[in-house]
C-alpha positions as CSV (number, residue, x, y, z in Angstrom):
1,X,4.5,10.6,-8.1
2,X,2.3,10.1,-5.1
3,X,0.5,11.7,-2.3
4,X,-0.7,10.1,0.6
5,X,-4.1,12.3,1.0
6,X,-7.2,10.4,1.0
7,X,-10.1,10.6,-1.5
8,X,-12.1,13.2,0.4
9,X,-15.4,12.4,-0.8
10,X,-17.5,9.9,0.1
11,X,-16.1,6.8,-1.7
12,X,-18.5,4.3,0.3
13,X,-21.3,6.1,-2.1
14,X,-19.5,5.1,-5.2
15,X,-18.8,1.7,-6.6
16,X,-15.4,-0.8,-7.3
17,X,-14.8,-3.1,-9.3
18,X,-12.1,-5.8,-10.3
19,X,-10.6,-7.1,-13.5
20,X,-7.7,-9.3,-14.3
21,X,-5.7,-9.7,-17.6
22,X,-5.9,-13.1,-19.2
23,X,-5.1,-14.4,-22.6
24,X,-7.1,-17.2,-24.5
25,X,-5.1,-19.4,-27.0
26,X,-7.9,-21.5,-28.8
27,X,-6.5,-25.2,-30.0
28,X,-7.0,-26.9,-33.5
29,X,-9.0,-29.5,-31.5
30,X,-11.2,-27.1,-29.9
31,X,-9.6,-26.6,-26.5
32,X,-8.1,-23.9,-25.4
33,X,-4.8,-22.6,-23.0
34,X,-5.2,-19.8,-20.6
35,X,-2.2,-17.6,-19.7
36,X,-2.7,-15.0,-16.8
37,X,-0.8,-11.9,-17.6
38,X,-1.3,-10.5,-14.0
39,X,0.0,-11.7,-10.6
40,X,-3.1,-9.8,-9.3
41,X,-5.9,-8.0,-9.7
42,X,-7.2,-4.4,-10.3
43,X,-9.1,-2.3,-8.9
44,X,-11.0,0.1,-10.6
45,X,-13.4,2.6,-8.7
46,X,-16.6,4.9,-9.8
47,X,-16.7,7.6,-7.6
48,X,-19.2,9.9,-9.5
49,X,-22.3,9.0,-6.7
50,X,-20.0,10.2,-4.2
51,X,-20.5,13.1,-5.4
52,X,-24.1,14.7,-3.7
53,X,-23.6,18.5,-3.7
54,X,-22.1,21.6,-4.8
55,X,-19.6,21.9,-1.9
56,X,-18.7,18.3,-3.0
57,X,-18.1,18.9,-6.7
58,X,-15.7,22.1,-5.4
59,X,-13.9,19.6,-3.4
60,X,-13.5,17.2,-6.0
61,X,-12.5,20.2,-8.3
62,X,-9.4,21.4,-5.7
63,X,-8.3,17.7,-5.4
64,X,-8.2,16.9,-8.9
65,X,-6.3,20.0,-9.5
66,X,-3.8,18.8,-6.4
67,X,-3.0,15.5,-8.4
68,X,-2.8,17.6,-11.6
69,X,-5.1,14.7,-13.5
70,X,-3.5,11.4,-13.6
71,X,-0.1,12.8,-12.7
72,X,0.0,12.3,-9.0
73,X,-1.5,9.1,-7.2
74,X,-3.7,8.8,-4.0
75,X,-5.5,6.9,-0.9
76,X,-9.0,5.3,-1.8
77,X,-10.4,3.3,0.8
78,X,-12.5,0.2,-0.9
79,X,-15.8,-0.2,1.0
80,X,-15.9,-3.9,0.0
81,X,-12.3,-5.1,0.8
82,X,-10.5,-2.8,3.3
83,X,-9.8,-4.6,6.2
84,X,-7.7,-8.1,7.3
85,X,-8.5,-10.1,10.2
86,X,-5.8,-12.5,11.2
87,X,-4.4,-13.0,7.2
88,X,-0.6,-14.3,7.5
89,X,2.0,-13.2,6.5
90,X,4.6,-16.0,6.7
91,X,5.9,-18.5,9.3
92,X,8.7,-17.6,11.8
93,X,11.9,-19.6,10.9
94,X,14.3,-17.8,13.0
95,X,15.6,-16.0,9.9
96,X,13.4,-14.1,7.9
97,X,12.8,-10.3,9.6
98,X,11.2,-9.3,7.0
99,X,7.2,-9.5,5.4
100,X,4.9,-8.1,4.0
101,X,1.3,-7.2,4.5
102,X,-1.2,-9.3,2.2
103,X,-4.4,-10.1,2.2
104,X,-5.1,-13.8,1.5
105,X,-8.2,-15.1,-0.3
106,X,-8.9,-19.1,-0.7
107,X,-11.1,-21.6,-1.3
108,X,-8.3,-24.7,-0.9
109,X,-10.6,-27.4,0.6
110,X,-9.2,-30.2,2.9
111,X,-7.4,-33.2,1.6
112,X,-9.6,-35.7,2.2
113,X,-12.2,-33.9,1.2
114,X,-14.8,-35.7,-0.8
115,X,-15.7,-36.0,-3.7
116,X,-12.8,-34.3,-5.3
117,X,-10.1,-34.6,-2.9
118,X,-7.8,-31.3,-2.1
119,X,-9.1,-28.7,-4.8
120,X,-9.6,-24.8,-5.2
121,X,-7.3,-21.8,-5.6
122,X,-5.6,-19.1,-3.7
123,X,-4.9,-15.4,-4.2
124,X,-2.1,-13.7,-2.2
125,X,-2.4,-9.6,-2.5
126,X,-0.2,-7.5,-1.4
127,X,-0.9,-4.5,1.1
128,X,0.9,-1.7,0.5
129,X,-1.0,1.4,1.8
130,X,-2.3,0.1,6.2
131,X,-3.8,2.6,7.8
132,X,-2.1,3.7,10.8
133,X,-3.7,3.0,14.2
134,X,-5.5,0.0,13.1
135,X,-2.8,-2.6,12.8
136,X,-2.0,-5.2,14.7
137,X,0.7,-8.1,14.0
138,X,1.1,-11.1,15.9
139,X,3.3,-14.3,16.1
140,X,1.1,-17.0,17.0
141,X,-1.3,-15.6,19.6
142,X,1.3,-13.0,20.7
143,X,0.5,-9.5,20.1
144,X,3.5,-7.6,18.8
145,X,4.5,-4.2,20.3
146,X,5.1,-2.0,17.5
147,X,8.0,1.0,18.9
148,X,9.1,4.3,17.2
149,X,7.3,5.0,13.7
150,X,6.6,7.4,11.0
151,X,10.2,8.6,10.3
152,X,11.5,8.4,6.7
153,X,14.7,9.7,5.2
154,X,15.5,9.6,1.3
155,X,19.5,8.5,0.4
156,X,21.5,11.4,-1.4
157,X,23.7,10.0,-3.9
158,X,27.5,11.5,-5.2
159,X,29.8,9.6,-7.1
160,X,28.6,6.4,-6.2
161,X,28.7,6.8,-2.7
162,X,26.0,7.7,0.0
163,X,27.1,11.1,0.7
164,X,23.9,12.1,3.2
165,X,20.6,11.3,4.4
166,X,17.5,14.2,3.9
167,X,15.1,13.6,7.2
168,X,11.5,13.8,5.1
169,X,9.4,12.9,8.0
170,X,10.8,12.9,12.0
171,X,8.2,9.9,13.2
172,X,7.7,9.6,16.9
173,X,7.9,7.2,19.9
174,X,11.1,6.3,19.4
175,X,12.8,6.4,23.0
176,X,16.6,5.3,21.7
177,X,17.7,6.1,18.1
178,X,16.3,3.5,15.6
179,X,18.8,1.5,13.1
180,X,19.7,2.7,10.4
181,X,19.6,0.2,7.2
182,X,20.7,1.1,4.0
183,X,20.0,-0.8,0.9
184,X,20.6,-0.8,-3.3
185,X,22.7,-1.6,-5.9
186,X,25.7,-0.4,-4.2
187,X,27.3,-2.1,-0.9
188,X,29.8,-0.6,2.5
189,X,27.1,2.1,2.9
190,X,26.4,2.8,7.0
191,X,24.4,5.5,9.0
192,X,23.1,6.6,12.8
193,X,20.4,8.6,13.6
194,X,20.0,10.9,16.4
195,X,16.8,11.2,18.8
196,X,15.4,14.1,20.6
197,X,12.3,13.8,22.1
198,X,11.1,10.7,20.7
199,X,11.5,12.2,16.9
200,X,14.5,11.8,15.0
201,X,16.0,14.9,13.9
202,X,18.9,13.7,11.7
203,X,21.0,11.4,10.2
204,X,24.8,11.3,10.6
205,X,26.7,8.6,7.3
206,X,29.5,6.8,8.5
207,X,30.4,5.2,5.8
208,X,29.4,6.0,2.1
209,X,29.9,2.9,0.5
210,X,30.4,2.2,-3.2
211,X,28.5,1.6,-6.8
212,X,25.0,3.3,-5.5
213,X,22.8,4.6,-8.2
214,X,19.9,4.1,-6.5
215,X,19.4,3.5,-2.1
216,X,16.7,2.9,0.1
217,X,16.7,3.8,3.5
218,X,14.7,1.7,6.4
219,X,14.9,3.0,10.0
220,X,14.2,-0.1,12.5
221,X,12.9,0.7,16.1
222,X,14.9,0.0,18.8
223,X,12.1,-0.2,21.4
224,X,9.5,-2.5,19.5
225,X,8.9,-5.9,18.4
226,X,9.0,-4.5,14.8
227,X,8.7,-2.2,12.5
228,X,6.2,-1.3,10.0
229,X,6.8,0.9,7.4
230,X,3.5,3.0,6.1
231,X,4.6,4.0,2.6
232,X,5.1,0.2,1.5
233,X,3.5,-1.8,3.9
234,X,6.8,-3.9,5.0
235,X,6.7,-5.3,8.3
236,X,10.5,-5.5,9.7
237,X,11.1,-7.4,13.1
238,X,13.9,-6.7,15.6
239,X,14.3,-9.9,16.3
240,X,13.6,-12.8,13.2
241,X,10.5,-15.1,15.0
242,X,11.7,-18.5,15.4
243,X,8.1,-20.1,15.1
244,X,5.0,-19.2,14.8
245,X,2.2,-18.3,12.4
246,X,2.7,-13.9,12.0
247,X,-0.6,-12.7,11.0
248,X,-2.3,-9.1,11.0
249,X,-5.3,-7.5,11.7
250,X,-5.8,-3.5,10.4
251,X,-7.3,-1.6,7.5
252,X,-5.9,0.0,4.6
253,X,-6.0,1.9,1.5
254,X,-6.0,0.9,-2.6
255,X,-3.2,3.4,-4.1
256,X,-5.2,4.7,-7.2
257,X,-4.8,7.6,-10.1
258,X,-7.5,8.8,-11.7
259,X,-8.3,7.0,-15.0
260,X,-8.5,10.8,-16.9
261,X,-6.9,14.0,-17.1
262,X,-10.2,15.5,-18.3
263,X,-12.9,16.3,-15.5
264,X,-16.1,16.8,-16.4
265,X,-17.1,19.1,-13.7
266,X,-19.7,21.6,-15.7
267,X,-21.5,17.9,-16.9
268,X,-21.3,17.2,-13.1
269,X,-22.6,20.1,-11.8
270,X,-25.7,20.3,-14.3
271,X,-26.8,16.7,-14.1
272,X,-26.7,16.7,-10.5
273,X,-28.3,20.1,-9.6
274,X,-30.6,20.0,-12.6
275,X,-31.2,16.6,-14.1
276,X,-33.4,13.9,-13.0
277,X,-31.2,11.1,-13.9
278,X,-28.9,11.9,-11.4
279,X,-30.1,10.3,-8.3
280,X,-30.4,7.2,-10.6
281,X,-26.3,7.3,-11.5
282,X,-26.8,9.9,-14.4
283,X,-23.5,11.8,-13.1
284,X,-20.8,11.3,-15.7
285,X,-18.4,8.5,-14.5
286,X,-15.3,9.9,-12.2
287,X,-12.7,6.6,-12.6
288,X,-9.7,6.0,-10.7
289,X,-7.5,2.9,-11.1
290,X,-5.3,1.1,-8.6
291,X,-1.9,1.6,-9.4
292,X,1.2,-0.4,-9.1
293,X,3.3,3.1,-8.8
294,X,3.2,4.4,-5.2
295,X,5.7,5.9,-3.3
């Protein structure tokens, strides 16, 4: 379960951290193997010196509420890492329409380089959560025109077969109705969309298909270079580049839970309004991990 609402307080106040998952297999000759259990990192973020008032601890009170503990997950933007400039996403080849936003961290020195030759590492994390009305993709040095966005519509499954589409969110911009894709474990399964206004209003199936248990529905622009979708972070062009480095520039969100069910707010609310070790960080910790689970 997730909400895309932001943290409301002040995470820029708090702190982040990382941590990865590796296991260490000692050898009988005093060596050892390392095994990394996790394509990527996670982040982990202390909100509690975020929290500077009374007004603030009601907020955080309401919102924890909202996500009912660690039930329901949420936005956190990551004062250290929450932006891309120019990271790529692939190279055009004239087939692929499809990639997705990442942020790219290296330290790959040159070939020749001396004294080691080509060395380092690189770390390829996914995006998932951009923040709409900073993004910008481009192919090469060709800014992309981004058309229609924002509408969404979940699959309703009967017997195997797409029987309709529920509109959850009508978008705008879109000038002509977008395309209708429609993809799982079944096949056959086709769909239009209707436009008034620049919003789409609903969906019409044409064909239901067969053997679907579970569907995803992706609505492509018509009157864009591409598509991005805001939920997943999925760039989808009209057109597959043929060449062409495709990078991005544009901020985004960590999707997070918090670490707890239990909120301390009575600890909060004395140590900040009446103890002195709360300006130094004596505020009882407020966690909230990044989570893989966030649609």
């Amino acid at each position: 379960m997730f909400d895309h609402i932001p943290f409301p307080l002040i995470v820029e106040s708090g702190t982040s951290s990382l941590s990865f998952s590796t296991t260490i297999i000692p050898t009988g000759s005093g060596a050892e193997q390392r095994i990394g259990n996790w394509l990527d990192a996670r982040v982990t973020f202390n909100a509690s010196m975020g929290v500077r008032s009374k007004q603030d601890i009601i907020t955080l009170v309401q919102f924890f509420r909202a996500r009912k503990g660690r039930l329901r997950g949420f936005l956190v933007k990551d004062l250290l890492d929450h932006s891309a400039d120019g990271d790529p996403l692939g190279v055009g080849d004239g087939v692929n329409k499809v990639f997705q936003l990442q942020r790219v961290y290296t330290d790959v020195t040159a070939q020749n380089s001396l004294p080691y030759g080509s060395t380092g590492n690189t770390d390829t994390r996914p995006i998932y959560k951009p923040i709409f009305g900073t993004v910008s993709i481009y192919v090469g040095v060709t800014l992309q025109t981004q058309g229609g966005y924002g509408a969404y519509g979940e699959a309703v499954i009967g017997s195997g077969a797409i029987s309709g589409i529920t509109l959850t969110n009508a978008g705008t911009g879109y000038t002509a109705a977008p395309t209708v894709v429609i993809t799982g474990d079944g096949t056959g399964a086709t769909a239009t969309a209707t436009v008034s206004a620049g919003a789409v209003t609903n969906f019409t199936v044409t064909n239901g298909g067969t053997g679907y248990t579970t569907a995803t529905v992706t609505l492509l622009s018509s009157n864009g270079n591409y598509d991005l979708n805001y939920k997943t972070g999925v760039v989808t062009f009209t057109t597959a580049p043929a060449s062409g480095t495709i990078t991005w520039v544009g901020d985004f969100y960590v999707p997070c839970r918090f670490a707890e069910d239990d909120l301390p707010a009575d600890e909060i609310f004395y140590d900040l309004l009446y103890s002195s070790t709360a300006a130094a960080g004596g505020v009882p910790d407020i966690l909230m991990l990044e989570t893989r689970d966030f649609l």
